[in-house]
C-alpha positions as CSV (number, residue, x, y, z in Angstrom):
1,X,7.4,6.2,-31.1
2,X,7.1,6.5,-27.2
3,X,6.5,9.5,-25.7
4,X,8.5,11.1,-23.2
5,X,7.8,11.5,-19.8
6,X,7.1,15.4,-20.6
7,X,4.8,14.7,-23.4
8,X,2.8,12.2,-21.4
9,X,2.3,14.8,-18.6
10,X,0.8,17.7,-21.3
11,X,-0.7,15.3,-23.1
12,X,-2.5,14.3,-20.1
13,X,-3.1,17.8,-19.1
14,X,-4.5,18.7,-22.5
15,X,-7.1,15.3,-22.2
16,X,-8.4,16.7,-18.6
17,X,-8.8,20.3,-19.9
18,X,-11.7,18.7,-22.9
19,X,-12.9,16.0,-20.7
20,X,-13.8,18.7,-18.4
21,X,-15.1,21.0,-21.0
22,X,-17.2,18.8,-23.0
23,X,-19.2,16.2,-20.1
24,X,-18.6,18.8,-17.1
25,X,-19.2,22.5,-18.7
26,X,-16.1,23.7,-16.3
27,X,-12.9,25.7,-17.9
28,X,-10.3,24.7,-15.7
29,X,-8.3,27.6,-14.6
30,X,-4.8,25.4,-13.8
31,X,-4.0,22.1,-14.4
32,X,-1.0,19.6,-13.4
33,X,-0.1,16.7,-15.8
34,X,1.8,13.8,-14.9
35,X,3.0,10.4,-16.0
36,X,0.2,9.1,-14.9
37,X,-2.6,11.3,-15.1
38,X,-3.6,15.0,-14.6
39,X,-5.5,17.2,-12.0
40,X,-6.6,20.8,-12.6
41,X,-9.2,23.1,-10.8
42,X,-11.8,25.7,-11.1
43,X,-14.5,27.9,-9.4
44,X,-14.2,25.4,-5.9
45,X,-14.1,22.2,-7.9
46,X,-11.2,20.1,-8.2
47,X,-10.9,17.2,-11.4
48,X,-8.8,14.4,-11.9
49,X,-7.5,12.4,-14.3
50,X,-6.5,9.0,-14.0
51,X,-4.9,7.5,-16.8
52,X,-3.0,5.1,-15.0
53,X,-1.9,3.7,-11.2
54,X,-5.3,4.1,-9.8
55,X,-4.2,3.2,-6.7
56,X,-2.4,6.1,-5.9
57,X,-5.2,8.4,-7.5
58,X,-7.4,9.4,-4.7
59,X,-5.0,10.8,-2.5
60,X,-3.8,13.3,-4.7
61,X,-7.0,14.4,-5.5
62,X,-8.1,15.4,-1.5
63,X,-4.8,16.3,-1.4
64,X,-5.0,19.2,-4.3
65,X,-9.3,19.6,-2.9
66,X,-7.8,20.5,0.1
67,X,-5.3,23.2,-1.4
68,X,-7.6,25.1,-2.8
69,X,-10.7,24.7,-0.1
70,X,-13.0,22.8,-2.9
71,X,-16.4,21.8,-2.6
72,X,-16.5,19.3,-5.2
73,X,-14.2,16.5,-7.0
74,X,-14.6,14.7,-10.0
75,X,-12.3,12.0,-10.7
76,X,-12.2,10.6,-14.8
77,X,-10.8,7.4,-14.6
78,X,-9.7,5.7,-18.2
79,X,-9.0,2.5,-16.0
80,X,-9.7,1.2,-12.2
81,X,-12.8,3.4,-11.8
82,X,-14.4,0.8,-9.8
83,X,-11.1,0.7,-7.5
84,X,-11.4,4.4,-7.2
85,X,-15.1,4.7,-6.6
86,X,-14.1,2.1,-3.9
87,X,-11.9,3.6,-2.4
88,X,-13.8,7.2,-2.5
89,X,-16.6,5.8,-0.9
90,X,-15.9,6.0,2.8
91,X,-14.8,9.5,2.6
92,X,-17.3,12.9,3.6
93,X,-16.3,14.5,0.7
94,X,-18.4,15.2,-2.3
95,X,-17.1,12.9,-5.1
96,X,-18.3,11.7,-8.3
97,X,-16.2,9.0,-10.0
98,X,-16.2,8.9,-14.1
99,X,-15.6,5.7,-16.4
100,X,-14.2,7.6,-19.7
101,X,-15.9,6.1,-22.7
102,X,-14.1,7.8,-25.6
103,X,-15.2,11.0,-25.3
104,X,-18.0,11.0,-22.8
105,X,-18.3,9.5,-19.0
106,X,-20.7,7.2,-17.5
107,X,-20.6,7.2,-13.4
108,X,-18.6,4.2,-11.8
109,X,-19.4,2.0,-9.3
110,X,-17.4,0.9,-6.8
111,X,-16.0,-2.3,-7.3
112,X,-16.8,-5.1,-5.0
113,X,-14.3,-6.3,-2.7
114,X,-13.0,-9.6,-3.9
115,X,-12.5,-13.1,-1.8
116,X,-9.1,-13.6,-0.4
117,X,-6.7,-15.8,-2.6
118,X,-5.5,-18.8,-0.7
119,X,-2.1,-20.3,-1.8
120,X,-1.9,-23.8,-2.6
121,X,-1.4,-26.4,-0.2
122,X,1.9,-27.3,-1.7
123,X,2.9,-23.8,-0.9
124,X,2.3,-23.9,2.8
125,X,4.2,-27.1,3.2
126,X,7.2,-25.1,2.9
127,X,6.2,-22.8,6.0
128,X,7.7,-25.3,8.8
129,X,11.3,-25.2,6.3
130,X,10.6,-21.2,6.4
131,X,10.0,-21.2,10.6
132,X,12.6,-23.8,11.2
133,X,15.6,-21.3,9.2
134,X,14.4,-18.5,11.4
135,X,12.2,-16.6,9.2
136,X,8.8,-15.8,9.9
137,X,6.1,-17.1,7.4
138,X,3.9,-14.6,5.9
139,X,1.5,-15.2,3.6
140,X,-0.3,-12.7,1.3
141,X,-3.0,-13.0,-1.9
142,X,-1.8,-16.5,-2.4
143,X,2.3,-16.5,-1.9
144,X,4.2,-17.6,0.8
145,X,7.0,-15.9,2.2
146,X,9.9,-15.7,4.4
147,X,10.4,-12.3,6.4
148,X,13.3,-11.6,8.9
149,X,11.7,-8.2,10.9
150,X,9.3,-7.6,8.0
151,X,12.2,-7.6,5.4
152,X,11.1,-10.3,2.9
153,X,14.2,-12.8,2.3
154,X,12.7,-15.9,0.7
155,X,9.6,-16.9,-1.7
156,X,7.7,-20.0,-2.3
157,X,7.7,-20.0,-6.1
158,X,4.6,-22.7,-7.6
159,X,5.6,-23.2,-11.9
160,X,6.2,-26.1,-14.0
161,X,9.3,-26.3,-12.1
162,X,7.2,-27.5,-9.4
163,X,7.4,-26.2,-5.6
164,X,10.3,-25.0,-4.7
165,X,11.6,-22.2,-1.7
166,X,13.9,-20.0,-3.4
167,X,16.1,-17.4,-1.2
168,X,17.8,-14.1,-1.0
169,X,16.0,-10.3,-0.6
170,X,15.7,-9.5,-4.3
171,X,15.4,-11.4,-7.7
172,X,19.2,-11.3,-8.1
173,X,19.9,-12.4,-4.9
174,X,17.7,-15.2,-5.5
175,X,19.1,-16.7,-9.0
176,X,22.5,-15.8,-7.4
177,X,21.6,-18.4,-4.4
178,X,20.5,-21.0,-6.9
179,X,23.6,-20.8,-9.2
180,X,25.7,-20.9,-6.1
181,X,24.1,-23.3,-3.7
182,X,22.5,-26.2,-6.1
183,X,23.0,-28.7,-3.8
184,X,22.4,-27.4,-0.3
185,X,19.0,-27.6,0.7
186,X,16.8,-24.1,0.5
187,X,16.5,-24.3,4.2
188,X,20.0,-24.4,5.1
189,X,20.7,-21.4,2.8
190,X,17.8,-19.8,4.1
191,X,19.3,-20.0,7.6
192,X,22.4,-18.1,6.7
193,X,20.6,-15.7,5.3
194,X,18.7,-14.8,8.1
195,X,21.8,-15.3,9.6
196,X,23.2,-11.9,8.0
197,X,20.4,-10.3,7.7
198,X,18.8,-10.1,11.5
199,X,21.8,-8.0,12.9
200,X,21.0,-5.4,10.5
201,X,16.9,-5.2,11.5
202,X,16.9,-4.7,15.5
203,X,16.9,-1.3,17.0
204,X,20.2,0.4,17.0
205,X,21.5,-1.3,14.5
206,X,23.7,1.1,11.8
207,X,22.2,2.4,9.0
208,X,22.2,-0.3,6.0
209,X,20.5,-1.2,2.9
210,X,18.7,-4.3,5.2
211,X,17.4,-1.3,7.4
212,X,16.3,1.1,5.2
213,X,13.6,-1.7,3.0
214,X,10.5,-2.6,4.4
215,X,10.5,-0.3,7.1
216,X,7.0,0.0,7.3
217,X,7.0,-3.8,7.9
218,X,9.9,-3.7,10.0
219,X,7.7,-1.3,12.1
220,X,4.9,-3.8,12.1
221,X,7.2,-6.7,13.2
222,X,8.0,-4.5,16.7
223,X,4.1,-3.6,17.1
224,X,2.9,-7.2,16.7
225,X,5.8,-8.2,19.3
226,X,4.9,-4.8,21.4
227,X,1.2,-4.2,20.8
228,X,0.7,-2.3,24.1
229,X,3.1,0.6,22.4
230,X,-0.1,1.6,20.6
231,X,-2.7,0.4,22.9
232,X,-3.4,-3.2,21.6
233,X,-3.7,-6.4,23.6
234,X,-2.4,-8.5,20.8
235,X,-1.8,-7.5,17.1
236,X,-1.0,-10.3,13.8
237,X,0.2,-9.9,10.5
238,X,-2.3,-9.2,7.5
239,X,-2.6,-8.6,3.9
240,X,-3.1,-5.5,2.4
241,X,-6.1,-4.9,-0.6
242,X,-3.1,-5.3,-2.9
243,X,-0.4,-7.3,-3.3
244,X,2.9,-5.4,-3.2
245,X,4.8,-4.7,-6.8
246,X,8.1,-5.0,-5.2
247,X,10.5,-4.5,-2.1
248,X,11.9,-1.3,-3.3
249,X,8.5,0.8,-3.1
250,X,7.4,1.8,0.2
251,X,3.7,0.9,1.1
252,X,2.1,0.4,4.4
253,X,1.8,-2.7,6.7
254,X,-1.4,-4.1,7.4
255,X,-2.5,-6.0,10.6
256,X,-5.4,-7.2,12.7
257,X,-5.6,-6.8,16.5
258,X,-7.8,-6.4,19.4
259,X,-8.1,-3.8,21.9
260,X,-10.5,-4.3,25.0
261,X,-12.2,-6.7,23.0
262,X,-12.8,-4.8,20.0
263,X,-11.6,-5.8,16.5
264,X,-9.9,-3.4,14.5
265,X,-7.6,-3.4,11.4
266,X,-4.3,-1.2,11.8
267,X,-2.2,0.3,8.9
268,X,1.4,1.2,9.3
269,X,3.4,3.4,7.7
270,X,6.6,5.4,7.5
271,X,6.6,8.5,5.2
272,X,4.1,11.2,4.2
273,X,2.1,9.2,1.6
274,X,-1.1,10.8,0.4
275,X,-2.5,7.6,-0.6
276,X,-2.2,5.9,3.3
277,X,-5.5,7.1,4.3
278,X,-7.5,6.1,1.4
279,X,-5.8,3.0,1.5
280,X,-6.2,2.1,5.2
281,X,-10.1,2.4,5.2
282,X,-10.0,0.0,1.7
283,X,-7.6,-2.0,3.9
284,X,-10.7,-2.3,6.3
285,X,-13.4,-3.1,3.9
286,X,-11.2,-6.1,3.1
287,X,-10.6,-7.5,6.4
288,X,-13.1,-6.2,9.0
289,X,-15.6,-3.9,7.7
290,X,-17.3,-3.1,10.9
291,X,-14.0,-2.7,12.8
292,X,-12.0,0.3,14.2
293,X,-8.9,1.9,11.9
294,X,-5.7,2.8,13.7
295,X,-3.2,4.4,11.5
296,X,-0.2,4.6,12.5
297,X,2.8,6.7,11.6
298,X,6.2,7.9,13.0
299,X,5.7,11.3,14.6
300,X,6.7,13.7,12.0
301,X,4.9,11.9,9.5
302,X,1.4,12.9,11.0
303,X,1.1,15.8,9.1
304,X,-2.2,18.0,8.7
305,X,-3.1,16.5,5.4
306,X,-3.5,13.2,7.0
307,X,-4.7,14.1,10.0
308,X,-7.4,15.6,8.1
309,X,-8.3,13.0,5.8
310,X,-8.2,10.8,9.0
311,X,-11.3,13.1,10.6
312,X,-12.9,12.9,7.9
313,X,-13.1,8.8,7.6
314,X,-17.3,8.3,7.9
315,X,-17.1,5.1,9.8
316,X,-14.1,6.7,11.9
317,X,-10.8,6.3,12.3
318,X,-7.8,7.2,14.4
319,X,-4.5,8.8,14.0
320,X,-1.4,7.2,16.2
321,X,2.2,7.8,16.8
322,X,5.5,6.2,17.5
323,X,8.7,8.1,18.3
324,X,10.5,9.3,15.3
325,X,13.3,6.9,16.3
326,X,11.5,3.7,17.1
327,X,14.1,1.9,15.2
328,X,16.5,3.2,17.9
329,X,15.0,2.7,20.9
C-alpha cells in the first residue's frame, strides 16, 4: 500500500535522523521531512536528504544553512548525487555530497555535463511551417517548438506516426486540434492559434490563463527584443540544463547574450525560487563556462536569500532587476 504524503515526510525524517547518526556521528536537534526528502540541523551543521527531485535539492539546503548561520552541509543523496555535487560545486560554501549505499555513504562526484541533444533533421523541417504561422521556433534538448511570447503553443512530435506538427498550449488542446481539424494543414491551425493567443501576451493585456504561463519566458521574449533594458547589446533564446516537465510549473528562462563584447549566459525568472541560483550557474557550465551570469528577476523577487547566494557564486555572478510590472509597461 502507498504511503501518504504524511508518512513519506516522517519516514523521510526518521531515514535522515540514522543516516546522520550512524556515517556522520551528529544527533540532529530538528529535522523537516517532506515528500521528497528531509533536512534537519545541529551544532552549526546543516543535512539533507534527498530522496527524490534532485534538482530542487540544493537550494533548500543554503536556504535552511543560511537560517541557522551553519558552517557545514551535508547533502545524502539516494539518487542524482552527481547532479547535486554538480550543482554544489560552484558555490563558497562548505559542502560534502553523499551517494547512500544502504546504510553507509560514499562521496559523489559531480556529474559531467553532457553534450547537447540535437533534434532530428525531420524535426527542423517543420520550423519554416512554425515561423510562417507566426510562432517563433524554439528548440531545446532535441524538440522543436512553437512559442507565441515564450508561451509554448505547438510541438514537433517524431513516433512511428512519423513527423508531424501538432498544435494547441496543452496535451488536450492538442488531441482536441487533431480530432477537430483532420484535414486542415497544422500550419493553418497553427496560425489561428497564434491568432488568439498573441493579444493575450503583450504588455497591458488583462489578466488571463495565456498571461499568467510561461511568464518567465514571456519575460525573456521582451529582453531578447529589448536587451538594452538589462544592459545587453543583443540577447537569444537558449536551453536550460534540463528540459522542462511541463507548462504548468514555473522555471526560469535561459539565454545567451553579449555585452561590450563579453559573453555571458542570463537566467530569468519570476518568483522567489530557492533553486534559481543554483540552477543559473549549472545553466552556465552548460552553455558558456567561462562567461558572465546575469540573473534576472522582477523587483520584489530579489530577496536577501538570493541576493546572497548570488555573492557567493565563485566564478561571479550578478543580480538584476525589471519593474515589478514589466508586463504592463
Amino acid at each position: 500500500m502507498a504511503l501518504d504524503p504524511g508518512q513519506r515526510s516522517r519516514l523521510h525524517s526518521a531515514k535522515l535522523v540514522f543516516l546522520a547518526r550512524a556515517n556522520l556521528g551528529l544527533e540532529l536537534d530538528d529535522t523537516i521531512g517532506s515528500d521528497t526528502g528531509a533536512v534537519g540541523y545541529c551544532d552549526g551543521h546543516v543535512v539533507a536528504l534527498v530522496e527524490s527531485r534532485p534538482d530542487r535539492a540544493v537550494g533548500r539546503a543554503f536556504g535552511v544553512a543560511r537560517k541557522h548561520g551553519a558552517s557545514q552541509i551535508d547533502i545524502l543523496c539516494q539518487q542524482g548525487a552527481g547532479l547535486v555535487a554538480r550543482r554544489c560545486g560552484p558555490f563558497e560554501a562548505p559542502t560534502s555530497v553523499w551517494q547512500i549505499d544502504g546504510t553507509s555513504l560514499s562521496e559523489a562526484e559531480a556529474e559531467p555535463v553532457g553534450d547537447p541533444v540535437p533534434p532530428p533533421d525531420v524535426a527542423l523541417a517543420f520550423v519554416p511551417s512554425i515561423e510562417a504561422a507566426g510562432a517563433t521556433a524554439v528548440v531545446e534538448h532535441g524538440v522543436v517548438v512553437g512559442e507565441v511570447r515564450g508561451l509554448e503553443v505547438a510541438r514537433v512530435v517524431v513516433d512511428e506516426g512519423g513527423p508531424r506538427l501538432l498544435v494547441g498550449v496543452s496535451t488536450d488542446d492538442r488531441i482536441m486540434n487533431e480530432l477537430i481539424h483532420p484535414e486542415q494543414p497544422a500550419q493553418s491551425v497553427l496560425a489561428q492559434v497564434v491568432e488568439a493567443v498573441a493579444p493575450h501576451r503583450t504588455r497591458g493585456a488583462d489578466p488571463h490563463p495565456f498571461n499568467r504561463l510561461s511568464r518567465e519566458r514571456w519575460l525573456r521574449s521582451m529582453l531578447i527584443d529589448e536587451p538594452s533594458l538589462v544592459g545587453f547589446d543583443w540577447l537569444a533564446a537558449a536551453p536550460p540544463p534540463a528540459a522542462r516537465v511541463n507548462l504548468s510549473d514555473p522555471a526560469p528562462a535561459v539565454a545567451l547574450g553579449a555585452r561590450g563584447g563579453a559573453e555571458a549566459v542570463v537566467v530569468i525568472s519570476c518568483g522567489v525560487d530557492l533553486e534559481l541560483v543554483p540552477f543559473a550557474a549549472d545553466a552556465r557550465l552548460h552553455l558558456a563556462p567561462s562567461g558572465g551570469l546575469v540573473i534576472v528577476v522582477p523587483e520584489r523577487d530579489a530577496v536577501g536569500f538570493t541576493r546572497g547566494l548570488v555573492g557567493s557564486v565563485r566564478d561571479g555572478a550578478e543580480l538584476a532587476t525589471v519593474p515589478n510590472d514589466w508586463f504592463g509597461l
